[in-house]
C-alpha positions as CSV (number, residue, x, y, z in Angstrom):
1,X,-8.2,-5.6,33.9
2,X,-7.3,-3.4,30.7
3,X,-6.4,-0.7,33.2
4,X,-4.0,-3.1,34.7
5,X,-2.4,-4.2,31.7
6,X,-2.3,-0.2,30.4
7,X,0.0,0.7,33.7
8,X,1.9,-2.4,32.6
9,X,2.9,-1.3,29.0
10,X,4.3,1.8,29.8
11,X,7.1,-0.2,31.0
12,X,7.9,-1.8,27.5
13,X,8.8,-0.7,23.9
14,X,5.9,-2.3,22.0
15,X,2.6,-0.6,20.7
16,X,-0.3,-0.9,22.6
17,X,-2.7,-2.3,19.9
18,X,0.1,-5.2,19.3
19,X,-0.4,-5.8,23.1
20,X,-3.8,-6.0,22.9
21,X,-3.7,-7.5,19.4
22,X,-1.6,-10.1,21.4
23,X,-3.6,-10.7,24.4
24,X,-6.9,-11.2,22.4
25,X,-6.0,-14.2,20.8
26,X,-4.9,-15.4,24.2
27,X,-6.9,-17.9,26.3
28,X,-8.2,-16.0,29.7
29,X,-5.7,-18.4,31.6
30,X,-2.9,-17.4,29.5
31,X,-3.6,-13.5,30.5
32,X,-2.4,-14.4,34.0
33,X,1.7,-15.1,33.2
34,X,2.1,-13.0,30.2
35,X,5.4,-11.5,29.6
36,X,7.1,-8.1,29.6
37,X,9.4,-8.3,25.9
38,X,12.1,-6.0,26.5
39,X,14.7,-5.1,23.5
40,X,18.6,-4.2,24.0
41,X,18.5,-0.5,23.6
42,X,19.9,0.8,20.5
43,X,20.0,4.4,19.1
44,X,17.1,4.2,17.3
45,X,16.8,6.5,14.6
46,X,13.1,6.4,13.3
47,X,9.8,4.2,14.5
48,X,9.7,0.8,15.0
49,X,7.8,-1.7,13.2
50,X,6.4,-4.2,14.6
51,X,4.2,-7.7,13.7
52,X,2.7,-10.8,15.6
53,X,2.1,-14.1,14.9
54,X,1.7,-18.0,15.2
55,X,4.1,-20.3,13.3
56,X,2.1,-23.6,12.9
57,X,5.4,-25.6,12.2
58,X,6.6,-25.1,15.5
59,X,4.3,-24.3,17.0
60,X,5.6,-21.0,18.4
61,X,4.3,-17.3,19.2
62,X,6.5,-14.8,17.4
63,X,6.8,-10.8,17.8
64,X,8.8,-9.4,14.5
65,X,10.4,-6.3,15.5
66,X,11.5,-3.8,12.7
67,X,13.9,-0.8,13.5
68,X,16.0,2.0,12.0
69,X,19.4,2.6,13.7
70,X,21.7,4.9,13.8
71,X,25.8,4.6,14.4
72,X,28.0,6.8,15.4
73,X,30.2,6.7,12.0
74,X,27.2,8.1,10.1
75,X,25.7,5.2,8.7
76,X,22.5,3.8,9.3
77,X,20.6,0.3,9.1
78,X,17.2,-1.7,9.5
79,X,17.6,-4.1,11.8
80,X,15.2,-7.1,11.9
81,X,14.3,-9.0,15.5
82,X,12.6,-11.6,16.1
83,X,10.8,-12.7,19.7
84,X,10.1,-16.4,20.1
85,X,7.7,-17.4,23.0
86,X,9.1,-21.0,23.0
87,X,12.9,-20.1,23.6
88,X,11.7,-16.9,25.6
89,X,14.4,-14.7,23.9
90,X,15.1,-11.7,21.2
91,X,17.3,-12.9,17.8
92,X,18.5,-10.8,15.6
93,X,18.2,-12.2,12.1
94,X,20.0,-9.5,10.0
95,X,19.0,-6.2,8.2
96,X,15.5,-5.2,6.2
97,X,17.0,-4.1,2.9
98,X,13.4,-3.9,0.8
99,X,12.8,-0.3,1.9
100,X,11.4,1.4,4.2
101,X,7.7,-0.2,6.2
102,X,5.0,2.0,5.9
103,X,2.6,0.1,8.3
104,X,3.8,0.4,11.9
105,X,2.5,-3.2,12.6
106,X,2.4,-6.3,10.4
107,X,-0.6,-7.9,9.2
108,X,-1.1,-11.6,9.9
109,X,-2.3,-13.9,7.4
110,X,-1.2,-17.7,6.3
111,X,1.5,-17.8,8.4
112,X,2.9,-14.7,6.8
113,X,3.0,-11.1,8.0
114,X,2.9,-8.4,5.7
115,X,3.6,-4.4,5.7
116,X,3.4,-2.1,2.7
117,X,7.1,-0.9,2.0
118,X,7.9,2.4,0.1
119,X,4.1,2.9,-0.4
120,X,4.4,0.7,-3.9
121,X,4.6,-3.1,-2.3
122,X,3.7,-5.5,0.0
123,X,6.2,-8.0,1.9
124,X,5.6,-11.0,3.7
125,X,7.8,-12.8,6.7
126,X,7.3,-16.5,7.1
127,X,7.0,-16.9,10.8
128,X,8.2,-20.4,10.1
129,X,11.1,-20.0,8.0
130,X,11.6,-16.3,9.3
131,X,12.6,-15.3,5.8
132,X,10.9,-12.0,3.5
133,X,9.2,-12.5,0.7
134,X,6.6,-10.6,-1.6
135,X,2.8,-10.6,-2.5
136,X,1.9,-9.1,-5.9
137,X,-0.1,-6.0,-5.9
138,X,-3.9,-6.3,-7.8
139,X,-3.9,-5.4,-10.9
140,X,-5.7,-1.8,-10.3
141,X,-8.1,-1.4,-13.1
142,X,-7.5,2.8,-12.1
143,X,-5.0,4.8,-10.5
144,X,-5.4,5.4,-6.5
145,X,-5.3,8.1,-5.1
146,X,-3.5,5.6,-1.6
147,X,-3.6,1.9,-0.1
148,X,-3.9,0.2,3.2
149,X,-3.8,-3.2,4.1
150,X,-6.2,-5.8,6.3
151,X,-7.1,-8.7,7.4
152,X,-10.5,-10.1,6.5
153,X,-11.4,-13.4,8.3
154,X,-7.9,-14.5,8.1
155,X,-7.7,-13.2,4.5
156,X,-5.3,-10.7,3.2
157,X,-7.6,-7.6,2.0
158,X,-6.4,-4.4,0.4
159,X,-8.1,-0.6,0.4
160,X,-7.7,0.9,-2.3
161,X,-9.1,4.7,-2.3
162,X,-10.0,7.1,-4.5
163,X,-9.7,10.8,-2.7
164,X,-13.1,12.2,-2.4
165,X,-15.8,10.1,-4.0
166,X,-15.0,5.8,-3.4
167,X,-12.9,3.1,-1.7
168,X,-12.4,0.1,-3.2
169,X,-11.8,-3.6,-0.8
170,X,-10.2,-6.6,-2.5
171,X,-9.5,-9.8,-1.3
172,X,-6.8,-12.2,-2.1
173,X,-8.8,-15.4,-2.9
174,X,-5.9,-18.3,-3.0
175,X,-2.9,-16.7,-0.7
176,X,0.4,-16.1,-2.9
177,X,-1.5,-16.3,-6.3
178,X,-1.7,-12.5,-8.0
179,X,-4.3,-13.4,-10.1
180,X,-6.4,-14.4,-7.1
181,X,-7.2,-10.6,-5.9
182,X,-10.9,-9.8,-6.6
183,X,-12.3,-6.4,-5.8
184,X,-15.3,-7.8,-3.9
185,X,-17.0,-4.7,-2.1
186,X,-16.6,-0.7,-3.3
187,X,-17.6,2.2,-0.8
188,X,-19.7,5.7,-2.3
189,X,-20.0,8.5,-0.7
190,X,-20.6,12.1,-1.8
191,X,-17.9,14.1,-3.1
192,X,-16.8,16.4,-0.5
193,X,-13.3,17.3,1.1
194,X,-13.7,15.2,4.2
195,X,-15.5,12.3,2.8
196,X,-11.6,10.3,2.4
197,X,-10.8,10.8,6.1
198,X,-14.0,9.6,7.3
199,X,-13.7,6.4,4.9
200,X,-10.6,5.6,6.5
201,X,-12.0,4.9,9.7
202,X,-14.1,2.3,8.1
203,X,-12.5,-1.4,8.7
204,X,-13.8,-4.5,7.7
205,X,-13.9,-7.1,10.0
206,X,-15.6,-10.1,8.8
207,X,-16.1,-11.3,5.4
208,X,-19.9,-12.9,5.4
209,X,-21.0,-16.5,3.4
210,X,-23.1,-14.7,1.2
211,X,-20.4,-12.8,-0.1
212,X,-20.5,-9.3,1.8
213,X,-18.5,-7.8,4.3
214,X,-18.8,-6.4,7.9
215,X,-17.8,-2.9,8.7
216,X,-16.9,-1.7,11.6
217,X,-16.8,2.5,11.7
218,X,-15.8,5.3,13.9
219,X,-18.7,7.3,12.5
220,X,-22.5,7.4,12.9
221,X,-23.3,8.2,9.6
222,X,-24.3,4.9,7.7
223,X,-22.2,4.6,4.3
224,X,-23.2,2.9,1.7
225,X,-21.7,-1.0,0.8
226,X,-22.4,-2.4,-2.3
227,X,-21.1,-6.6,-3.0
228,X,-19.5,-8.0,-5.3
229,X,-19.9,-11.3,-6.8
């Protein structure tokens, strides 16, 4: 089956962990008419961006497609698409003028998606209103080093790392409210040059009752988690 679906996306402009992203939150019967999303070729000018989710007001599946262009006069522009499994059909919805993503897909949490722009900020789309926003940042209690964003249970969780010795996770409690960020679980590890890289394989996946988080890593060494109440 996934070696089906692999000859199948090399048909199509989206990333294969979107795809996959996509067809895991599928029912098995859905897997049997899914559909090829093709986009009106541009000159595209950097990566795209892309982001998927569920908008509960209309009930309707959305891909958010992201994508530098270039024209032939010189000038350039982020153009912003959005895919609607209801209608079956691409719409533009004008230009992304809050930067430039960092993320090259969005991260899917209260009906919002969310990419880190210009390495300093975090903006949502509201599948429902398919309109950007912002999140506020924690309030860092030191300076990091880098960032990454993730989804924890449905919860909008930040990494925050510290090159060489610790990576911080925090959690936004109450979506929307700054405030609400708590650092919940911090990573040690010894101080040596490829400690970072092999930290940033580390993912949490589930965020446990009794307060701690599940890791899932790329590595066989065991690293040590400490919670945070």
């Amino acid at each position: 089956m996934k070696a089906a679906i692999k000859r199948t996306l090399t048909n199509i402009n989206i990333p294969d962990e979107l795809i996959f992203e996509v067809f895991a939150c599928l029912p098995v019967k859905s897997l049997i008419r899914f559909k090829t999303l093709k986009i009106k070729k541009v000159a595209i000018l950097g990566g795209m961006v892309y982001g998927y989710g569920y908008d509960e007001f209309n009930d309707d599946y959305k891909v958010v497609g992201i994508y530098p262009v270039y024209y032939r006069n010189g000038r350039w522009d982020i153009l912003v698409q959005v895919y609607s499994l209801r209608r079956n059909s691409w719409r533009r919805i004008g230009n992304f003028t809050r930067g430039v993503p960092s993320d090259q897909w969005g991260y899917f949490s209260n009906g919002n998606l969310h990419w880190i722009v210009d390495r300093e900020k975090i903006v949502s789309f509201d599948m429902a209103k398919e309109t950007f926003g912002g999140v506020e940042l924690p309030k860092f209690e030191e300076e990091t080093s880098d960032w990454s964003l993730e989804v924890v249970s449905g919860t909008l969780a930040l990494y925050q790392y510290f090159q060489r010795y610790r990576v911080d996770v925090w959690i936004m409690k109450e979506y929307g409210v700054g405030d609400s960020w708590t650092r919940v679980v911090f990573i040690s590890h010894s101080n040596d040059i490829n400690s970072l890289e092999r930290y940033l394989f580390c993912l949490p996946v589930f965020h446990l009752k009794n307060g701690e988080i599940l890791f899932k890593s790329a590595w066989e060494e065991d690293s040590s988690l400490q919670s945070k109440n």
